[in-house]
C-alpha positions in Angstrom: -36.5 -59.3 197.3 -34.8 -57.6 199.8 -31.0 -58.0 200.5 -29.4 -56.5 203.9 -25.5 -55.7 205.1 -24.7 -55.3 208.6 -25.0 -57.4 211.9 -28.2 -57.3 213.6 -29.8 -54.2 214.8 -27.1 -52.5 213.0 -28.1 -51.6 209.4 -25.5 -51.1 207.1 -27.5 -50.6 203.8 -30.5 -52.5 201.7 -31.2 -53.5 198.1 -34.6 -54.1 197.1 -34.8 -56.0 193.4 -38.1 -56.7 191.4 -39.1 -57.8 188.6 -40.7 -56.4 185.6 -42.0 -57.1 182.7 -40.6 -55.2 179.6 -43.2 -53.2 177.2 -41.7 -54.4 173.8 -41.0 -57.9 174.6 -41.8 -60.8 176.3 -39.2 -61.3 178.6 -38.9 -60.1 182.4 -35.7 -57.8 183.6 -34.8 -57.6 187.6 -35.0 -54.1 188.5 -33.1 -53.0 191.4 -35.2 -50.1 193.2 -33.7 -49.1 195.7 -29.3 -49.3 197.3 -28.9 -47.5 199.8 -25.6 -47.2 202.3 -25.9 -45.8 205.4 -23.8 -42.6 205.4 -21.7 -44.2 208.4 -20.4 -46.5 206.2 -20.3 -45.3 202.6 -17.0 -45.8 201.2 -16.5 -48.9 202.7 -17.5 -52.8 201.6 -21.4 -52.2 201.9 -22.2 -51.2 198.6 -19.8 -53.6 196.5 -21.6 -56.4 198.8 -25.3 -55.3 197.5 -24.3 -55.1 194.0 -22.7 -58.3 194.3 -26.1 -59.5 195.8 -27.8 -58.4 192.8 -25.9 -59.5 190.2 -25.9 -62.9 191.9 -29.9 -63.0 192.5 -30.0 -62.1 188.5 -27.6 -64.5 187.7 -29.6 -67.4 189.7 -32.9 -66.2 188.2 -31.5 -65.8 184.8 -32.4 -62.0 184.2 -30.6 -59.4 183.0 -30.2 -56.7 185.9 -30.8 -53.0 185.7 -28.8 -50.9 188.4 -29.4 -46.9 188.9 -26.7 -45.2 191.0 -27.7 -41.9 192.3 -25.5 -39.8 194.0 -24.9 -35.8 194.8 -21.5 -36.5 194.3 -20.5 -36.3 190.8 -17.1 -38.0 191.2 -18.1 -41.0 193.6 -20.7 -41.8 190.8 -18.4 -41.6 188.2 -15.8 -44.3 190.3 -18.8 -46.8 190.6 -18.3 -47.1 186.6 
């Protein structure tokens, strides 16, 4: 599932969320793949609003969530903690 921020025809950021199945057991997680901001607006509301998205979309589907934040910025990572 994909989850978008912005007004129409101006994208603010994405999440895409699957799910997968986990090697050792017999339960499924919700994986997110993929959230990206679009550098325009990094630093503003965008991102909170996508994690919020996932969290909820776990939450409703009764999955634990795994996030991966990847940044070049050592420091802005370290704030998302």
């Amino acid at each position: 599932m994909v989850g978008i921020v912005g007004e129409p025809g101006h994208l603010e950021g994405s999440v895409y969320l699957t799910t997968q199945e986990l090697s050792l057991s017999r339960g499924e997680i919700l994986v997110e793949a993929w959230n990206w901001v679009d550098p325009e607006f990094r630093g503003g509301d965008a991102f909170a609003m996508l994690t919020a998205f996932s969290m909820t979309m776990a939450d409703t589907m009764g999955l634990s969530l795994t996030l991966a934040a990847m940044t070049r910025e050592r420091a802005a990572k370290g704030r998302l903690y």
